[in-house]
C-alpha positions as CSV (number, residue, x, y, z in Angstrom):
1,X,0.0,0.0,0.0
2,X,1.5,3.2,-0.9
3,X,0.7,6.2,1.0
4,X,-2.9,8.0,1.7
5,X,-1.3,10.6,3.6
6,X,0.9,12.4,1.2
7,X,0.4,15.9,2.7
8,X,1.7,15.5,5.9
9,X,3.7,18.2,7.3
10,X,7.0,18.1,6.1
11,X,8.6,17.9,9.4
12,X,7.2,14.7,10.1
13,X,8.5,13.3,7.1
14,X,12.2,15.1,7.7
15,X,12.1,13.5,11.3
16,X,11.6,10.0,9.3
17,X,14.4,10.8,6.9
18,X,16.9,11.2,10.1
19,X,15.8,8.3,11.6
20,X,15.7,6.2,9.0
21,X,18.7,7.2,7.6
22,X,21.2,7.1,10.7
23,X,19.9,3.7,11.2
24,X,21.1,2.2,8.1
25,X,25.0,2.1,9.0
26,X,23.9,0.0,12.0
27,X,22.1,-2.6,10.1
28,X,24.1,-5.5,9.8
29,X,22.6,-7.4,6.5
30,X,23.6,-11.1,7.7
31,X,20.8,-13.3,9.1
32,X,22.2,-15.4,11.7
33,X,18.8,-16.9,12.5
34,X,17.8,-19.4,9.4
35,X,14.7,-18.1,8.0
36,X,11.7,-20.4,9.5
37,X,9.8,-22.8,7.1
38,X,6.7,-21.6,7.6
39,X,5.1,-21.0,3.5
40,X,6.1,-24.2,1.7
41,X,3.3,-23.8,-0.4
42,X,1.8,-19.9,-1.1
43,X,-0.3,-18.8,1.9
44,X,-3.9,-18.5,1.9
45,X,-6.4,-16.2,3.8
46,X,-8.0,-12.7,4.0
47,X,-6.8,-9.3,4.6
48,X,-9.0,-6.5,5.3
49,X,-7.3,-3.3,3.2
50,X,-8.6,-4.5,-0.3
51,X,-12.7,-4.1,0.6
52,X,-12.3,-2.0,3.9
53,X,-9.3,0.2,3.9
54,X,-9.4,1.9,7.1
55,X,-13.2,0.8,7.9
56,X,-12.1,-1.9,10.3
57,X,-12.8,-3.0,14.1
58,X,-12.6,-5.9,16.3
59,X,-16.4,-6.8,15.4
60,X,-15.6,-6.6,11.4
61,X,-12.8,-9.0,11.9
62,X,-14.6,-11.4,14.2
63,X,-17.2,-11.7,11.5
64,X,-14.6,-12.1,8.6
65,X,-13.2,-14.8,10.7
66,X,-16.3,-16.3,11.4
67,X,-17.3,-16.6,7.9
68,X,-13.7,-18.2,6.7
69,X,-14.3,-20.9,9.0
70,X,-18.0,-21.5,8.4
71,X,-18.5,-20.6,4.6
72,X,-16.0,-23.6,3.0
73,X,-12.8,-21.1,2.8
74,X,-11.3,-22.7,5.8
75,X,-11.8,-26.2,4.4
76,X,-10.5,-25.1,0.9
77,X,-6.8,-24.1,3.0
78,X,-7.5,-20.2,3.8
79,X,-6.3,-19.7,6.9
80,X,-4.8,-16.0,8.0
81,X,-7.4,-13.3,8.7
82,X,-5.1,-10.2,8.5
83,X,-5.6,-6.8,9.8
84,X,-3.8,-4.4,7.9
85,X,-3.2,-0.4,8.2
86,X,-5.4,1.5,10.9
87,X,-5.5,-1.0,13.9
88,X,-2.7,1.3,15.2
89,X,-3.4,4.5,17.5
90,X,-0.1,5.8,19.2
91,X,2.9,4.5,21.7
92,X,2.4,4.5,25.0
93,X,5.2,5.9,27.6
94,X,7.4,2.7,26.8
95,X,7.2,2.8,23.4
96,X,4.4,0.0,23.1
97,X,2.4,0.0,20.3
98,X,-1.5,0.6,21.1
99,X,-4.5,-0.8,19.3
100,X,-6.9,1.9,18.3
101,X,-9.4,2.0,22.1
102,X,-12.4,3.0,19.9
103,X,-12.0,0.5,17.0
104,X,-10.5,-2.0,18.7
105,X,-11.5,-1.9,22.3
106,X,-10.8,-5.3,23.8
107,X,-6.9,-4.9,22.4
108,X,-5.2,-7.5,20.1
109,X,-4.4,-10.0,22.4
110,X,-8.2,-10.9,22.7
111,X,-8.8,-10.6,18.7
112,X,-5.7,-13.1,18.5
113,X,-7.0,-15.4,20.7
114,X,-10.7,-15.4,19.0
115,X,-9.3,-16.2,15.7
116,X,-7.3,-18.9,16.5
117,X,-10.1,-20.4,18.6
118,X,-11.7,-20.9,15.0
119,X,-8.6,-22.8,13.4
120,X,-7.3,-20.0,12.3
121,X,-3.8,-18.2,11.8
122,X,-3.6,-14.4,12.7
123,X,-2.0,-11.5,10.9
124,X,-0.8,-8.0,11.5
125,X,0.3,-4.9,10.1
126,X,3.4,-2.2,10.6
127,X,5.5,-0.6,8.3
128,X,9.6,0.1,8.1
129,X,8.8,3.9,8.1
130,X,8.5,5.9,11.1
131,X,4.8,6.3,10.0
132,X,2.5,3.7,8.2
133,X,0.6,4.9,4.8
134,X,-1.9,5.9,6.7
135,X,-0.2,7.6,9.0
136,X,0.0,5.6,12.2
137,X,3.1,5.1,13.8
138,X,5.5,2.7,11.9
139,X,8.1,0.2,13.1
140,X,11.8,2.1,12.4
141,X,13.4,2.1,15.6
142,X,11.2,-0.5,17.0
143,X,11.7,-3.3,15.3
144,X,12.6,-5.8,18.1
145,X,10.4,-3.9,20.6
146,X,7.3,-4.4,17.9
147,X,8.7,-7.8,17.1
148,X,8.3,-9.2,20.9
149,X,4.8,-7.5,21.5
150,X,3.2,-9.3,18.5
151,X,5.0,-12.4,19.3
152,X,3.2,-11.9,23.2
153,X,-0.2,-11.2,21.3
154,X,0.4,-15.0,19.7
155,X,0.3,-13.3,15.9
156,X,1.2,-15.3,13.3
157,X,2.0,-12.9,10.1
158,X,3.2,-10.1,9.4
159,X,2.7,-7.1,6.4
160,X,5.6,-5.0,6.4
161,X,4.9,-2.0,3.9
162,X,6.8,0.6,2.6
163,X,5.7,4.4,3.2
164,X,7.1,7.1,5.3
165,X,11.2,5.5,5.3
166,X,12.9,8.1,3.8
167,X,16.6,7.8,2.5
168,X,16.3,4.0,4.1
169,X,18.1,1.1,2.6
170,X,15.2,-1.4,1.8
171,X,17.1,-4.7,2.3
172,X,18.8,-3.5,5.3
173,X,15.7,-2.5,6.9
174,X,13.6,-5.6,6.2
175,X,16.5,-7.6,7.4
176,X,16.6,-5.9,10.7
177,X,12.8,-6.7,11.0
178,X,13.3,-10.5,9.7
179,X,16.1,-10.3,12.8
180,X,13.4,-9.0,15.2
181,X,10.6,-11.9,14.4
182,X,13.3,-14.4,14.4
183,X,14.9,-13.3,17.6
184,X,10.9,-12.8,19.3
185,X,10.5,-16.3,20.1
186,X,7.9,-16.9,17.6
187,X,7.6,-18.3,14.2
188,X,5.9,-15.6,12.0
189,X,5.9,-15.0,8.5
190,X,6.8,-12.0,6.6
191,X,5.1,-10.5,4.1
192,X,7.6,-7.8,2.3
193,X,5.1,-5.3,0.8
194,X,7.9,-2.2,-0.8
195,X,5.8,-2.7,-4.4
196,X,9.0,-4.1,-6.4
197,X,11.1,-0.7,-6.6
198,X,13.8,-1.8,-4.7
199,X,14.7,-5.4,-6.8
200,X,13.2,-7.4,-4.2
201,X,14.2,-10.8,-6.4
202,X,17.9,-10.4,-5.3
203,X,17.4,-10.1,-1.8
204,X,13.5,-10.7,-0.2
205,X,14.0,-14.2,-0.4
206,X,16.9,-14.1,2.9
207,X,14.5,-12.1,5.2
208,X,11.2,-12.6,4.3
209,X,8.1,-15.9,2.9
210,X,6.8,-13.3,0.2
211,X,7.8,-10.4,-1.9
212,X,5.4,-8.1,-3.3
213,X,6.5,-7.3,-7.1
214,X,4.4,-4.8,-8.0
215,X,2.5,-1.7,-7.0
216,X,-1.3,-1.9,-5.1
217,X,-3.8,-3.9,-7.2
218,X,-7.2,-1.9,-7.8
219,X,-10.3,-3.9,-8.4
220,X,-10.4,-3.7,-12.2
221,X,-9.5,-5.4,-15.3
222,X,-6.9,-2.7,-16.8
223,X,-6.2,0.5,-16.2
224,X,-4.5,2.7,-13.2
225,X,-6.3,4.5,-10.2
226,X,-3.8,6.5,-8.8
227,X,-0.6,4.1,-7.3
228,X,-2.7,1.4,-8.3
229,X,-3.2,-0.7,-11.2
230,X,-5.4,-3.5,-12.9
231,X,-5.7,-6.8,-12.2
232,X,-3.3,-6.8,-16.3
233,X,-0.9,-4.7,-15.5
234,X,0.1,-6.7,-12.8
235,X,0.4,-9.6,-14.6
236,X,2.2,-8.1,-17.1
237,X,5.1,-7.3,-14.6
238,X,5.2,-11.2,-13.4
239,X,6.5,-12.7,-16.7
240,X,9.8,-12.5,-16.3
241,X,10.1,-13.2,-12.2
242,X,9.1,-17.0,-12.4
243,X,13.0,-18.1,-11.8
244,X,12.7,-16.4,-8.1
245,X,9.6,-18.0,-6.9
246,X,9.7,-21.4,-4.9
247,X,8.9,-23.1,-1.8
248,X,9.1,-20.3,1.5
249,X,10.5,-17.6,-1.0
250,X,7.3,-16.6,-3.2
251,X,6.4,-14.0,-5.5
252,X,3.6,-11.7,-4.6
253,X,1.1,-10.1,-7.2
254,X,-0.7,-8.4,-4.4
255,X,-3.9,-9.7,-2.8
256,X,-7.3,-10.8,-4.9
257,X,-10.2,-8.6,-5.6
258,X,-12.5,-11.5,-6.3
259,X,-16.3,-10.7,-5.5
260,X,-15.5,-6.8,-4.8
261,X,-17.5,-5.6,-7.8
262,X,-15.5,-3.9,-10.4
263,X,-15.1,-6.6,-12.8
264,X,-16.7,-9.6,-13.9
265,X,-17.6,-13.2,-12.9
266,X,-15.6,-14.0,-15.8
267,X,-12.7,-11.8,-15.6
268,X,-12.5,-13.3,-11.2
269,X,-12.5,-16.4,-12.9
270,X,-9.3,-15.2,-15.1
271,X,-7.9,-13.5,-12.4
272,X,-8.1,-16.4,-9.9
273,X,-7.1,-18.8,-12.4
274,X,-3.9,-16.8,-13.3
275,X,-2.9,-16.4,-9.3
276,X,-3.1,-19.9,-9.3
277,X,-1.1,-20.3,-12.1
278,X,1.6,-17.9,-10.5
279,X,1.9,-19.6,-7.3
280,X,1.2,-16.4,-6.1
281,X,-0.3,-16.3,-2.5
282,X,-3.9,-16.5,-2.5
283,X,-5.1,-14.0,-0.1
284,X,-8.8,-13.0,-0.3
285,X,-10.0,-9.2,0.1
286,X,-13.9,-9.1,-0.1
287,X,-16.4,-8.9,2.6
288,X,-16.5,-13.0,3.6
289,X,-19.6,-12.6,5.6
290,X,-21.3,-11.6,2.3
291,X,-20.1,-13.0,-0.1
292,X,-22.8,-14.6,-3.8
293,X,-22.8,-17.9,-4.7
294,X,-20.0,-17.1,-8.3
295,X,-17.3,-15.5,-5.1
296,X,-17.7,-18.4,-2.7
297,X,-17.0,-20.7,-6.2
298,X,-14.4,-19.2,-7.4
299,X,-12.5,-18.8,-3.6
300,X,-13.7,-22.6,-3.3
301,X,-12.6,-24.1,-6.2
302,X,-10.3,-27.1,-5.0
303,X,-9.0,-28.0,-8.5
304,X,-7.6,-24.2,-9.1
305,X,-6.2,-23.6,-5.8
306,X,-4.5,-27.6,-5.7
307,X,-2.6,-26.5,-8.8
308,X,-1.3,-22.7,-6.6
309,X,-0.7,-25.1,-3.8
310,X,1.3,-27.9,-6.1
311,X,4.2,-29.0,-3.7
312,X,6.9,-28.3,-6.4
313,X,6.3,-24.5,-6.2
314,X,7.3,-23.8,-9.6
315,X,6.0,-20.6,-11.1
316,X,3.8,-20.8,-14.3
317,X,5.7,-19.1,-17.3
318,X,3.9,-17.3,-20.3
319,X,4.7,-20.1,-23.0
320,X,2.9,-17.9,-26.2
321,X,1.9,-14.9,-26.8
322,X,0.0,-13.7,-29.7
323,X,-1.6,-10.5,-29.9
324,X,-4.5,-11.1,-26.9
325,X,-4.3,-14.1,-26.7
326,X,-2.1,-15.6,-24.0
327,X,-1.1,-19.6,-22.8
328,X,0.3,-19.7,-19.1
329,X,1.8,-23.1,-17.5
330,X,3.4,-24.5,-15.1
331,X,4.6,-28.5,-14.2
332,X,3.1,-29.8,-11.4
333,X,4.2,-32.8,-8.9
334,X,4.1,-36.6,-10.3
335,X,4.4,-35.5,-14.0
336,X,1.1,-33.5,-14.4
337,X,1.0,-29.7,-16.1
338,X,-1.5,-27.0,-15.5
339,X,-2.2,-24.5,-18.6
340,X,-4.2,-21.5,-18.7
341,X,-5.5,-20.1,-22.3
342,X,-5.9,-16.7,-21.1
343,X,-7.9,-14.6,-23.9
344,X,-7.7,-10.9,-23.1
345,X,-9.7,-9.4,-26.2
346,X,-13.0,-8.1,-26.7
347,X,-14.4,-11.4,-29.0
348,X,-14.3,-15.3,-27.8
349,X,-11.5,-16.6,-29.4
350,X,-10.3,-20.6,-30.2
351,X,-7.4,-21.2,-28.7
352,X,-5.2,-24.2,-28.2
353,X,-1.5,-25.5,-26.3
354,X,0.4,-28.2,-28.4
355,X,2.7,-30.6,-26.8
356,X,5.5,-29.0,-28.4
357,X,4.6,-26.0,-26.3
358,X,5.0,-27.9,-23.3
359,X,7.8,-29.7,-24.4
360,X,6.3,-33.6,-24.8
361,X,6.0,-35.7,-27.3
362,X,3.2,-34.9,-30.1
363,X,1.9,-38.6,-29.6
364,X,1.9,-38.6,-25.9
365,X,-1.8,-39.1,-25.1
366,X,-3.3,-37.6,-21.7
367,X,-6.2,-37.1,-19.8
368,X,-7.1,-33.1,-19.6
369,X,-9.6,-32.0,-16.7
370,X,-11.1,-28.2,-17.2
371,X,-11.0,-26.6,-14.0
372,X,-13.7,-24.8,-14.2
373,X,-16.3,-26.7,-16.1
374,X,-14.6,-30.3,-14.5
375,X,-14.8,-31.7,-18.0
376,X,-12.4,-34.8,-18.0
377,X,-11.2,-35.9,-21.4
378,X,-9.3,-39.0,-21.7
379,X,-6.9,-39.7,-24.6
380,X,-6.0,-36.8,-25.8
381,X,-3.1,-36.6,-28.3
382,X,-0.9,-33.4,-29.3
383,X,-3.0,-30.7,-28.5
384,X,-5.9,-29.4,-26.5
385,X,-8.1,-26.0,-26.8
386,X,-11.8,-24.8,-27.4
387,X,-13.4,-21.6,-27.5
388,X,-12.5,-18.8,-24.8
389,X,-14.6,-16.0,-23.6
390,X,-13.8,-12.4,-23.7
391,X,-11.3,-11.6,-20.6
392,X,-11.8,-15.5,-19.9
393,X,-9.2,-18.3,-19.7
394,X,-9.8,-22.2,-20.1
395,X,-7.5,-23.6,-17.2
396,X,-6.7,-27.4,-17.1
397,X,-4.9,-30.2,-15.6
398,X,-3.3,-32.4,-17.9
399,X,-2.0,-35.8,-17.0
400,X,-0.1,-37.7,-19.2
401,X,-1.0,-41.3,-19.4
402,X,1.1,-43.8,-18.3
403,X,3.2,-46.1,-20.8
């Protein structure tokens, strides 16, 4: 999330810059600590910014966990409800950081404990600035002291963003904050959220489970809303960043926007299906407790979110490209390949992936499942397609029979 706050007084920012900045020549970039294993598939759950920005509270998140473990998304392998920006309120005279009193009157502790009391994991938010983008107090400088207190409140993950850090080395400071969780006596995942401007690829992977790559996704098809871009233009800035991804060190598209309202059951569909693809993490950002029958499908749908979850963790490439039309894919444990035919023009389009394309035999016969219709056909030899929808995708598993 980049910043919401950009006319804050100029002092405050200056005060950042200092602090941030002295701080760098005392951040040691060597983890001692071996980063936990704690994401050897993609992680799954909700976070609140996506539908609610800073419209949250203790009741709002009881309800969203409530709804993950009731609705199905708990059984299909969500499991972090995440509070990001806006939980915070101030320090108190220690230093400590304070839950909003109004928003979030029974404190985190107590919001912790209810979550996991449904099966669930719990998430967090702070930011290596000396403010957050919304302008709550950030973690520079308090890294360790931040680090222990969520480890006390039994939080599981954490969102580290971006905003207010000055002339601040971005490696060096996430590494001082991997230090801090590692040191806190509890295993929590990062979440490194500085949008890709710093060449996360070289160095994300030592401190943290997941890299953002991009700037903020926006709940539409194309198109940018301020620091914020479509659900395209993001993936448009993953086709070159497969050879990074893997087990405990994944690429990160930014959350989903599945069932928000700005595009279509068929472009969710796209946009779930190319996530999946991506062994991106799958983290949900619509209202849970209200969700139509087409959002709790897509969420739900255990053939898509097996193939994000496959335990090889390799990152779907882009094979071909012609014009709008797109084929995405990705091997998959045991011999098995997921493709997506991804049709991003205004007409349905016929579409097909050869074997050539994915590098088999052209006699090779398989059986092909579509994801999304769960049409299994058996025998098929050197190539599969059929006719793709405007902004849609045909996604399928294809298994190769055995000789």
């Amino acid at each position: 999330m980049k910043s919401l706050f950009a006319g804050l007084a100029a002092g405050v920012l200056l005060l950042g810059q200092g602090l941030a900045g002295s701080a760098v020549a005392h951040e040691s970039l060597k983890l001692e600590a071996p980063k936990p294993d704690l994401a050897s598939a993609p992680p799954m759950g909700w976070n609140s910014w996506n539908k609610y920005k800073c419209d949250i509270s203790e009741e709002l998140i009881r309800k969203q966990a409530d709804a993950m473990a009731s609705s199905g998304l708990k059984d299909a392998g969500y499991q972090y409800i995440v509070i990001d920006d806006c939980w915070q309120s101030h320090r108190d005279e220690k230093g400590n950081i304070q839950a909003d009193p109004v928003r979030f009157p029974s404190g985190i502790k107590s919001l912790v404990d209810y979550v996991h009391s449904k099966g669930l994991k719990f998430g967090l938010y702070s930011d290596a600035g000396v403010l957050t983008c919304a302008g709550r107090p950030g973690s520079a400088g308090y890294e360790f002291q931040d680090a222990r207190q969520y480890a006390e409140w039994g939080v599981d993950y954490l969102k580290y963003d971006w905003c207010y850090t000055g002339t601040r080395n971005a490696e060096a400071a996430y590494t001082i904050m991997a230090k801090a969780l590692r040191a806190s006596g509890r295993d929590i995942v990062l979440s490194i959220c500085e949008w890709g401007d710093n060449n996360p690829s070289a160095w994300a992977h030592k401190a943290g489970h997941m890299w953002r790559t991009t700037g903020d996704i926006f709940d539409a098809w194309e198109g940018q809303q301020g620091h914020s871009i479509g659900m395209t233009n993001i993936l448009d800035k993953q086709v070159e960043l497969w050879r990074y991804s893997g087990p405990n060190r994944w690429n990160d598209p930014d959350m989903l926007e599945v069932g928000n309202g700005g595009m279509t059951v068929t472009e969710y569909e796209s946009h779930f299906s190319l996530w999946a693809i991506l062994a991106a993490p799958l983290i949900a950002g619509n209202d849970m407790a209200n969700m139509d029958a087409d959002t709790l499908r897509i969420l739900t749908n255990k053939d898509v979110i097996a193939v994000d979850q496959d335990v090889l963790g390799v990152q779907g490439r882009r094979i071909h490209k012609d014009g709008d039309l797109e084929i995405w894919a990705r091997p998959l444990k045991g011999g098995d390949y997921a493709v997506v035919l991804f049709n991003r023009s205004a007409e349905a389009k016929d579409m097909r992936v050869t074997w050539e394309q994915l590098n088999l035999p052209a006699g090779l016969k398989a059986e092909v499942k579509d994801l999304w219709s769960k049409k299994v056909t058996r025998n098929v030899a050197g190539s599969y397609g059929g006719t793709v929808a405007s902004h849609g995708v045909i996604m399928v598993r294809l298994t190769p029979k055995k000789l």
